[in-house]
C-alpha positions in Angstrom: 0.0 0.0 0.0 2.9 2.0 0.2 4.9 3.0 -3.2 7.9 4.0 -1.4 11.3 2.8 -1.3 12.4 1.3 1.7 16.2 1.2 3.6 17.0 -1.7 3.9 16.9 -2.9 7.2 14.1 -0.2 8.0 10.9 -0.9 9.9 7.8 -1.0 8.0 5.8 2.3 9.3 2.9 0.8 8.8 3.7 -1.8 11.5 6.2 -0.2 13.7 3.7 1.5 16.2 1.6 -1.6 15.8 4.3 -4.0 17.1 5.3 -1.5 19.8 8.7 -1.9 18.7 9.1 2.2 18.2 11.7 3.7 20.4 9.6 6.9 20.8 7.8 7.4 23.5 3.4 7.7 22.5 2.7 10.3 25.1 5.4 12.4 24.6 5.0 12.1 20.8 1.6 13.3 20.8 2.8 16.4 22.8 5.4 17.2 20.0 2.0 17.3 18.1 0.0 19.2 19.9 2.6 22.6 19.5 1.0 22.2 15.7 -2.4 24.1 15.7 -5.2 23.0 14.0 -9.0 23.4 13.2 -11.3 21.6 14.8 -13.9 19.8 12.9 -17.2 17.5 13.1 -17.3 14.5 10.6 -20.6 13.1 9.9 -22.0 10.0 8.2 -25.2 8.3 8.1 -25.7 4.8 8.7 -28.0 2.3 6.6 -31.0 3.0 8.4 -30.5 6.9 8.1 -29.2 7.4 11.9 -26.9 10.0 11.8 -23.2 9.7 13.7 -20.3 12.3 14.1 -17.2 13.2 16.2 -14.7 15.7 16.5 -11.8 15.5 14.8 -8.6 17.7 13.8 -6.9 15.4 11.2 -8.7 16.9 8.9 -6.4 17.8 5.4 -6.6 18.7 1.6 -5.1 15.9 -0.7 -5.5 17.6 -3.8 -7.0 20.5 -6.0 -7.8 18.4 -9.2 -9.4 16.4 -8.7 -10.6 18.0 -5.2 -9.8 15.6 -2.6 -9.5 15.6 1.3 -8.4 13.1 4.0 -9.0 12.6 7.5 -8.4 9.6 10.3 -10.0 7.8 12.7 -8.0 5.4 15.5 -9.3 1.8 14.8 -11.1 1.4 17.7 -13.7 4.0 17.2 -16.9 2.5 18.1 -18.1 4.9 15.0 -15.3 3.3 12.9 -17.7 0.9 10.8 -20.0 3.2 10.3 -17.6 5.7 8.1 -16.7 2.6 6.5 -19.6 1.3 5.5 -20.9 5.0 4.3 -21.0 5.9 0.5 -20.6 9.7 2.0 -18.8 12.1 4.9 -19.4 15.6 5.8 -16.5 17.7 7.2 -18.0 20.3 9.0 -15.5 23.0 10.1 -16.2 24.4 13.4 -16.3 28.4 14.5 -15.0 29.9 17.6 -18.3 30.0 18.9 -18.9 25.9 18.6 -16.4 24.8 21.3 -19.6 23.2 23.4 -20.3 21.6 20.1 -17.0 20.2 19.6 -16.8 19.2 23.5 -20.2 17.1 22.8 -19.2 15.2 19.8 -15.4 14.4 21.3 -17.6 11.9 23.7 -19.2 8.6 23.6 -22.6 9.5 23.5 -26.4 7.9 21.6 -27.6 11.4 21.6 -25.3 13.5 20.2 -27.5 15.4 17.8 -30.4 16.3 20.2 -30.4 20.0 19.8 -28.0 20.0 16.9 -29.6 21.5 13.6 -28.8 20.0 10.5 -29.7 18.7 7.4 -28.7 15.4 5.5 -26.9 16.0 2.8 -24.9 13.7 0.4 -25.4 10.6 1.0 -27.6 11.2 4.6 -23.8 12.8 6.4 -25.4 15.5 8.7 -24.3 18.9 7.4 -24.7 20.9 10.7 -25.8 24.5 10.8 -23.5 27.6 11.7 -20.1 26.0 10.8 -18.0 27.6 8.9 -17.3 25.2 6.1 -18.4 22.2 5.3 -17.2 19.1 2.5 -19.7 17.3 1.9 -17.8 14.0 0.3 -18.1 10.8 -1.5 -15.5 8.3 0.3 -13.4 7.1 -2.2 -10.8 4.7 -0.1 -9.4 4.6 2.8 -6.0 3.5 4.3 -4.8 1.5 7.5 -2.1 3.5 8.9 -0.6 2.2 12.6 -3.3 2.7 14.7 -5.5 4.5 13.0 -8.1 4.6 8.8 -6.9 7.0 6.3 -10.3 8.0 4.8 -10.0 9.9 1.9 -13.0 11.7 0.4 -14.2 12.8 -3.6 -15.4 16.6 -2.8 -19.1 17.0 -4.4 -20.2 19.6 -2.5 -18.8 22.8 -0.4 -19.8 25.8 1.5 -17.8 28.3 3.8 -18.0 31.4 5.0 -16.3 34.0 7.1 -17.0 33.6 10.4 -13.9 33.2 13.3 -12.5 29.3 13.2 -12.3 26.9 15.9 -8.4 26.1 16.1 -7.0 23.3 18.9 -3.5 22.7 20.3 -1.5 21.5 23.1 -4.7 20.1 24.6 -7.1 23.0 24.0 -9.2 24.5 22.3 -8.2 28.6 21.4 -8.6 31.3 18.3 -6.6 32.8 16.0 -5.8 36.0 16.0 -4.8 37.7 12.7 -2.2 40.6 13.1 -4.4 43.9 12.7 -0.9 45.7 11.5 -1.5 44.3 8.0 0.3 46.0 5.0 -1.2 48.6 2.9 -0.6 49.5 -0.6 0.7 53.4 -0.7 
């Protein structure tokens, strides 16, 4: 699955984390991470019977331009995970400032995380929540076992955005950005 060359003598990446047999440390690694900001988003899916599922995620990415494509992961053992398998669509809906409690509510295990929650199905059923900021509404097109967690990657269809102040998370919370108000003028 991996086109690659590899160094002899190298460890598959695909299986080094797997086997434990990594000499970096997990915690500590995923600390390094966290000084990388990211936005925070809700991916959605429908299952067969048209119940809707979501959780917060911030491995969201852009694969390409043409065609438009997008990626995003999900640790293996998701009680979700067969769900986004199993869908023919995904929604990536990017979170504002302002949806931190939203965010919060889908990070947990939970049967009833879209009381309350306005949305609409979109492709496929995937819930495409009101008030986010952007949303991909996505065909899944394949997805990827990497270590311990599915590559899905995702066919963009559909797309919306807007203006509005983003949702960003790193080093174990959430926070904003804040765009330098000194920006350059033309004389």
């Amino acid at each position: 699955m991996n086109d690659l060359p590899q160094q002899p003598g190298a460890p598959d990446p695909a299986n080094e984390f797997a086997s434990d047999s990594s000499s970096i440390d997990p915690r500590d690694f995923r600390n390094a991470l966290g000084t990388y900001a990211t936005g925070v988003t809700i991916i959605t899916a429908a299952a067969p019977d048209g119940k809707p599922y979501g959780l917060t995620c911030n491995s969201f990415a852009s694969v390409s331009l043409n065609p438009p494509l997008v990626l995003w992961s999900l640790v293996v053992y998701s009680s979700s995970l067969t769900i986004f398998q199993n869908a023919s669509h995904f929604t990536v809906n990017v979170l504002g400032a302002s949806q931190q409690a939203l965010a919060t509510k889908f990070a947990k295990s939970s049967d009833d995380k879209f009381t309350g929650v306005d949305w609409t199905p979109g492709l496929g059923g995937a819930p495409v929540l009101a008030e986010s900021v952007a949303n991909f509404q996505c065909r899944s097109v394949n997805r990827y076992y990497g270590g311990d967690h599915v590559i899905f990657l995702g066919a963009v269809e559909a797309y919306t955005y807007g203006a509005k102040e983003l949702l960003l998370f790193a080093r174990g919370t959430f926070g904003r950005f804040l765009a330098d108000d000194k920006r350059k003028t033309s004389p």
